[in-house]
N, C-alpha and C positions, 0 to 999 in steps of 0.2 A: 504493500500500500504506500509508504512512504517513497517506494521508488516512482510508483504513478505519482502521487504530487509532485516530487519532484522534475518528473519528465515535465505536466503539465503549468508548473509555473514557468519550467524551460522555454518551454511553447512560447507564453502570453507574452514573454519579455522579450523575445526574439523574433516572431515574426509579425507582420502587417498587421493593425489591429483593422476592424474593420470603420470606416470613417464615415458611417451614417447611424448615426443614434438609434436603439429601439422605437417606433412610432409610438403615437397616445396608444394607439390598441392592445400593444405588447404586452399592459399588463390587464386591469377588468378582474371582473368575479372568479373566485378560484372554481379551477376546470375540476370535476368529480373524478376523471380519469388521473389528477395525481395521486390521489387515496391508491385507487385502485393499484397503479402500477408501480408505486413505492416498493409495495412486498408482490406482485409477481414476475417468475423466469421471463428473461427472454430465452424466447425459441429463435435461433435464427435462421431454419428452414432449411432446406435440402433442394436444391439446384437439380436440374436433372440434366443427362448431359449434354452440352450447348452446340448444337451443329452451325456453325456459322449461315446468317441468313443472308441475300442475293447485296446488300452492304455493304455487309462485313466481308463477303468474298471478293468484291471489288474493291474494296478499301486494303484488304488484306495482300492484294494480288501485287495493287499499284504499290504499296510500301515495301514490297519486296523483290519486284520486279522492274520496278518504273513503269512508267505510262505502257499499260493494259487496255484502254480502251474498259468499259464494262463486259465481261465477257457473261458473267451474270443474264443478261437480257436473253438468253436461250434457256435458260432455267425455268421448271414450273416456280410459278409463283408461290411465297410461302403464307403462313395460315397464319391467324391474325389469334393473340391469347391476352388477355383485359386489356386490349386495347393497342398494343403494342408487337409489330409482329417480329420481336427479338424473344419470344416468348419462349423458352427450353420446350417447354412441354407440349407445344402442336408443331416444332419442326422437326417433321421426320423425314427418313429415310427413302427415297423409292427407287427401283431397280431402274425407273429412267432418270431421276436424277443423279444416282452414281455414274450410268455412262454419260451423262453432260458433261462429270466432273472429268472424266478420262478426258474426251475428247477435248476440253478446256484447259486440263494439264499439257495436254500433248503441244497443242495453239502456244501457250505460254511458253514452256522451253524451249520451241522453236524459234519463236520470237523471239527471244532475249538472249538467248543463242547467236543468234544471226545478229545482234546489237553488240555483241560485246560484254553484255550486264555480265553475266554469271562466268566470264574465263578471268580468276582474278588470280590464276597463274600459266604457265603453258604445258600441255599435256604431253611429256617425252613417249613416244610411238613403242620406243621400247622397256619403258619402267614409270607408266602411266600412275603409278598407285600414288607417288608421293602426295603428287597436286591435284588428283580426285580423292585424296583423302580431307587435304585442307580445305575442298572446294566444297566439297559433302558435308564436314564438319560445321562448315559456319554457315552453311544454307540451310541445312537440318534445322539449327539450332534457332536460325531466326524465323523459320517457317514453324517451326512446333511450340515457340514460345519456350524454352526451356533448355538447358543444359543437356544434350546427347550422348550418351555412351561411348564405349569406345568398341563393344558390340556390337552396337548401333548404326557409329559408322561404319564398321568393319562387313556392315551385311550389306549397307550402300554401294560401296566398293566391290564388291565381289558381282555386280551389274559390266564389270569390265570384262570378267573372266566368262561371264554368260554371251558377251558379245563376242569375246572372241573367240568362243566356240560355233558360233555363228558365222565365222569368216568377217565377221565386221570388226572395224576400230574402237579405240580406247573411249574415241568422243559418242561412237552411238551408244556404249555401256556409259557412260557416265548422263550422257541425256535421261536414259529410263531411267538410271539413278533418281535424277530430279526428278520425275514426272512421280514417279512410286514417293517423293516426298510431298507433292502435290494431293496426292489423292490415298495417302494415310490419314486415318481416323485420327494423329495428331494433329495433322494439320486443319482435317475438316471438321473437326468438333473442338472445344474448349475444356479441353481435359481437368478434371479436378479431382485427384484419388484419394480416397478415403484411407489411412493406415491401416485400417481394424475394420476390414467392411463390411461388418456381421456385426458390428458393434452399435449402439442407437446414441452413444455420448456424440456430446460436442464436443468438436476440435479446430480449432485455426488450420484456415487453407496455406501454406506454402506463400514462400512469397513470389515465388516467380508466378504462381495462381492469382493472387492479390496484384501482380503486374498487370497478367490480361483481362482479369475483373474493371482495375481501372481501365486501359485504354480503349478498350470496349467498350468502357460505359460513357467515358468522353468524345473518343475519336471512332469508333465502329468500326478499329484497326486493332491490327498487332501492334505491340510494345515496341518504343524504338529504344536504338542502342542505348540510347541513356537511364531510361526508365528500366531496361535490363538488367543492366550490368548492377544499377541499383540495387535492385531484388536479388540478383546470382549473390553479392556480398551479403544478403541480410539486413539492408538496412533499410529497405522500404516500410518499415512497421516504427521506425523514429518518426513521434509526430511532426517533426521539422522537416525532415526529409520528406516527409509523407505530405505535407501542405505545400513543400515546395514544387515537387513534382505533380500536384493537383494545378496550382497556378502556369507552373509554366506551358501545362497541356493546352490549360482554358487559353493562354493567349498563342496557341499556334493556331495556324490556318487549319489543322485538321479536326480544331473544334468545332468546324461550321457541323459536322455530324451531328451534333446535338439539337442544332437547329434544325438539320433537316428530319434524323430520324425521331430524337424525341419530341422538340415542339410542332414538328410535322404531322405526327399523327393524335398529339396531346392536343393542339388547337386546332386541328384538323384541316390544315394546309392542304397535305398531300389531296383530298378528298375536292379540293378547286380544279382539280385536271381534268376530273370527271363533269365535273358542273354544267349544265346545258340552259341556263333560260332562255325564254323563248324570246324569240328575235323583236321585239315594239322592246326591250329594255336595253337594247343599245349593249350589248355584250358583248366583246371578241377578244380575239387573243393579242393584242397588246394590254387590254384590261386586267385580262387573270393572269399578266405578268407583274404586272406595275402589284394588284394586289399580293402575289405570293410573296416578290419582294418585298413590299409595305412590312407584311408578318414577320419574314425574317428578321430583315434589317432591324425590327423593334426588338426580335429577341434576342437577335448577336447582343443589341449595346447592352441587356442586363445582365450578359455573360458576364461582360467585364467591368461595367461600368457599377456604380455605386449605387444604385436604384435598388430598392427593395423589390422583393419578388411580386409581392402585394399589390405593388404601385405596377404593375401590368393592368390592373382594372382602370386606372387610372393615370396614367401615366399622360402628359399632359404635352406629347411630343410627337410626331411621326414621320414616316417618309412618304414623298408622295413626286410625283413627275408631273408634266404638265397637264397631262389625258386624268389621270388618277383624282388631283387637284380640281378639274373643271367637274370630274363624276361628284367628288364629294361636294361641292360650291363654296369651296378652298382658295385664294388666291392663287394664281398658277407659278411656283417658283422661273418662270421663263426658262424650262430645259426640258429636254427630255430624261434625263439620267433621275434619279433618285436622288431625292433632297430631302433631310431633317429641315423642319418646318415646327414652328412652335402653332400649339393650338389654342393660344391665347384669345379669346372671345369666340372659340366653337369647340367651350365645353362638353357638348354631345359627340363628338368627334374622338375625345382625348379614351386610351386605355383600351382595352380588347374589344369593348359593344360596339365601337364605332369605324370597326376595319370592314372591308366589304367582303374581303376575303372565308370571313366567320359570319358574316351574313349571309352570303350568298349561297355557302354551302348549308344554313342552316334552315334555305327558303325551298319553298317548292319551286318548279319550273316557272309556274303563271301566278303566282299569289306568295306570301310568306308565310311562313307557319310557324304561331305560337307555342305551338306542343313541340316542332323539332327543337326550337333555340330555347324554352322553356325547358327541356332534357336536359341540352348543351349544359346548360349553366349549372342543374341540377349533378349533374354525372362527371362532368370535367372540372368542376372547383367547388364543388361542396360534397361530393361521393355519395348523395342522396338518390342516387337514379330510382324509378320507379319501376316497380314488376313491369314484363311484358303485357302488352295489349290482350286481353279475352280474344279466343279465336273469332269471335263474331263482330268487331269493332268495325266499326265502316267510319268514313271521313263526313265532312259535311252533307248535311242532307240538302238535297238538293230543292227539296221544296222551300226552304228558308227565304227569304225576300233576300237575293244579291245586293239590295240597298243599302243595307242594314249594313253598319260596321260590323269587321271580323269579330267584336268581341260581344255582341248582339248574338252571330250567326251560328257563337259555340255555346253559347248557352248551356244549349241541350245537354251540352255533354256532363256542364257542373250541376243539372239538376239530373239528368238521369243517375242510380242508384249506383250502379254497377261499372258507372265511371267516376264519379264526383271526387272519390278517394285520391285518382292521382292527377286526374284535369283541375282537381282544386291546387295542385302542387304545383304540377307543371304550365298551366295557361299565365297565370297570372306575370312569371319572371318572361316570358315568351311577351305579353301586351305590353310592357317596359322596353319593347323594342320596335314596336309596331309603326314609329317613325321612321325607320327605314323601309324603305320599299325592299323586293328579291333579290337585288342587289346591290342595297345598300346605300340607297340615295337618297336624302331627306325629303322628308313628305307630311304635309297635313292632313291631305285628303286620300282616302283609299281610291284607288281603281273607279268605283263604280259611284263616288262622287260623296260619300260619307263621310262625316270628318273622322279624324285618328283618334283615338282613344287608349294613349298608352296609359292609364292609371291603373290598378293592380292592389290585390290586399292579399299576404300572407295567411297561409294557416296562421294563429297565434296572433292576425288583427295588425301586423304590422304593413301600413299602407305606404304604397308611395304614385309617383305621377311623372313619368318621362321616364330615362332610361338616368338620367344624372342622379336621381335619386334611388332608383331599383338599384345602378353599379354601388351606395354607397352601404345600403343593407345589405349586400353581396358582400362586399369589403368589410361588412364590419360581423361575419358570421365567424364566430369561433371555427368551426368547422375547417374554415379556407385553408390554411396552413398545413391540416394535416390533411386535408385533401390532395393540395399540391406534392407536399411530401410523398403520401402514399402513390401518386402515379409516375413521382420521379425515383420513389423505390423500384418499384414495380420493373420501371425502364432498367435502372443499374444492374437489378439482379437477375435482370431477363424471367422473373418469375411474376407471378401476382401475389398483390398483396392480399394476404388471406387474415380473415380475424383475429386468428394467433399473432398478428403483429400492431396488434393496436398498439402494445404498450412500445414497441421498437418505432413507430409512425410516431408517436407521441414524443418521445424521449428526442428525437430526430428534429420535427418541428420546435419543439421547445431548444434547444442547443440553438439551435439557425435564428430565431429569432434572437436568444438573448447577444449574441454575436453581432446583430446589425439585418437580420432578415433578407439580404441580398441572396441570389440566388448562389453565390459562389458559397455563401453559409450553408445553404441545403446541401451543394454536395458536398462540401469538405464533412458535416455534419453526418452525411452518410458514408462516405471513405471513412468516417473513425469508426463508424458501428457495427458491432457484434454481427447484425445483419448483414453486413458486409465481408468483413475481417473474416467469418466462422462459417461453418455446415453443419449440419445436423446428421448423426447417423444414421443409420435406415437397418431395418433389421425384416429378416425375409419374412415370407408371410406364409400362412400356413401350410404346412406339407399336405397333398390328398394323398 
């Protein structure tokens, strides 16, 4: 114990403190989940094992190969698990996806081959072994994440003596070499071994495992030589060490991953590609660029910058281009590139409700829909989703008078019995947005000449009127924080957060807040924790 304190005053004096003060929110009525979790374990779950998803394999490729092209884009598509499709436990195996990986491996070592990348000595025709052993060695090792044998290589190597029973040369054995490390289970999954694996205790993962846990969960790549060699010495589990190399990831270029894979499918960017309104709303493809950009670019700056995670609801800044600018009724920064633009007197505009990009994905094709962005907001930052729909749910009834505002027209649903339960939950944070049109343009009047009617009253009688004051009872729900948490666990461990992790979501969000609540507290926050750092054992299940 004394040596933990000591590491963690080491910490506080040594590195970056964070330079934005707890918000008013930070503190409030004491949360009932501290009782609770004071005296219970944490579990920190059991990972299943991680086959790298269409991403990760292109991330992984280009960082070990150089420019690869995606070769991914031939691959079936992978299956999506709470939300995130880095999920362990729906990406599986299929006899057509391994031959993808062969003939992908083969693509790859002949390319880089033919480049130069991979001859980082010369092959003597007649005592080939020495420099396919050094060559094998540190390609293994960077392709598998880990320290190689000498076994290991020694079975890579022996690809020489297979070719040249074949009448072929040193360089065709040493080609399969690589390809066979290509499409080894080290390479294509995220290997994480259990010591005792019939045992059900906790144990801390390795740190070379703690290496590709982080860079995977920042970069949706292999660990580079630095973050390596870190871990090969032991000393990636120093919280110095461990915060340092958290930072220096967030400011490389390969942390845009974050943005794309986790606030991609967390805000639901990725889901703008699909998006189709119908054509009288002025939609096309410079629009759902300018918007996917807009989302990015808002989430790169809270990467790095000093902005609370929170102040995403409201963040009072955005980017926008000329086309973007004229959509929203924005000043036009006079460019076409992406511009930060302050959103000084179009407080409806500032923080995520006012991107079109999470509008437009959350509208129907010909109308907007309260229930889908009423969800949004329930399921993506408060983790309140509502049960699935009754198999007999039908949409608007069509006898309804068109005239009638959208929020007349759903009525039905909050007085019928057998809906009211969650249309009283989810309509009302969906009518707090009904100022935007399908995508995303401000509006008083509906379609069919109605005026708007964003006001709204919570279960529990909390009302409000426009979308500035819905985002600021959003903002001010206990809940946020560890909703947020819980879906950027979710992300890091490639697993779902399950109720056994309240009290780890809990403990998570509380650290990150008392820290400065940016989002670099969340993850450093979850880089230190047991949830992180440990596995849980698994113990078989009954013999028939």
């Amino acid at each position: 114990m004394a040596v933990a304190v000591w590491l963690l005053v080491g910490c506080d004096s040594s590195v970056p403190r964070a330079r934005v003060l707890p918000g008013p929110d930070a503190g409030g009525p004491v949360d009932p989940l501290d009782a609770l979790c004071r005296s219970e374990s944490r579990d920190p779950g059991r990972v299943t094992l991680h086959r790298l998803n269409r991403a990760e394999y292109d991330n992984t490729v280009r960082d070990l190969l150089g420019d690869t092209g995606q070769p991914s884009q031939d691959f079936p598509p992978d299956d999506h698990g709470f939300g995130f499709d880095n999920n362990a436990d729906v990406l599986s195996m299929s006899p057509l996806l391994m031959e993808k990986y062969s003939h992908a491996a083969e693509r790859l070592v002949e390319a880089a081959w033919a480049k130069g990348t991979l001859r980082t000595c010369v092959l003597d025709p007649a005592t080939p072994e020495p420099c396919a052993r050094d060559l094998l060695r540190s390609f293994a090792r960077r392709a598998w994440r880990r320290p190689v044998s000498a076994q290991e290589v020694e079975g890579l190597v022996g690809f020489i003596a297979l070719a040249r029973q074949h009448g072929d040369g040193p360089e065709v054995g040493v080609k399969l070499a690589l390809r066979s490390v290509l499409v080894s289970p080290h390479f294509l999954f995220r290997v994480e071994l259990d010591p005792a694996p019939a045992s059900p205790r906790t144990h801390p993962i390795s740190d070379v495992e703690l290496a590709s846990r982080l860079s995977y969960f920042l970069w949706s790549s292999m660990p580079d030589e630095a973050l390596l060699k870190v871990a090969e010495r032991g000393r990636l589990r120093d919280p110095v060490v461990l915060e340092t190399q958290v930072r220096r990831m967030l400011a490389d270029p390969k942390a845009r991953a974050l943005v794309d894979n986790f606030a991609g499918q967390w805000l639901y960017t990725r889901a703008l590609d699909f998006a189709q309104p119908e054509a009288r709303y002025g939609f096309d493809e410079p629009l759902r660029q300018a918007m996917r950009e807009e989302t990015r670019l808002l989430f790169q700056e809270f990467i790095t910058g000093d902005h609370r995670l929170k102040d995403l609801l409201d963040a009072p800044f955005t980017y926008v281009n000329d086309r973007l600018a004229t959509h929203y009724g924005l000043p036009p920064p006079g460019t076409d590139a992406m511009t930060r633009v302050s959103l000084e007197g179009h407080p409806e505009r500032a923080g995520l409700f006012g991107k079109g990009a999470l509008l437009t994905v959350t509208a129907n094709a010909d109308r907007t829909s309260p229930v889908k962005r009423g969800v949004w907001v329930l399921e993506q930052l408060l983790c309140k989703g509502p049960p699935p729909p009754p198999p007999n749910a039908g949409g608007l009834a069509p006898t309804v008078d068109p005239t009638l505002n959208i929020k007349e027209r759903m009525r039905q649903h909050r007085v019928d019995p057998t809906c009211s339960g969650c249309h009283t939950l989810m309509d009302p944070l969906g009518f707090g947005l009904e100022n935007f049109d399908p995508v995303g343009r401000w509006r008083l009047k509906e379609e069919g000449g109605a005026a708007v009617d964003p006001s709204g009253e919570l279960p529990g009688g909390k009302v409000f009127n426009g979308v500035v004051e819905m985002r600021a009872v959003v903002k001010q729900d206990p809940d946020l924080s560890r909703c947020m948490t819980r879906h950027l666990l979710s992300y890091a461990l490639g697993r779902g957060a399950e109720p056994s992790d309240r009290c780890n979501v809990h403990d998570i969000a509380q650290q990150a807040e008392s820290r400065g609540g940016r989002l670099v507290d969340y993850i450093l926050a979850i880089v230190r924790s047991d949830a992180f750092q440990q596995r849980g054992g698994d113990t078989e299940g009954p013999k028939p």
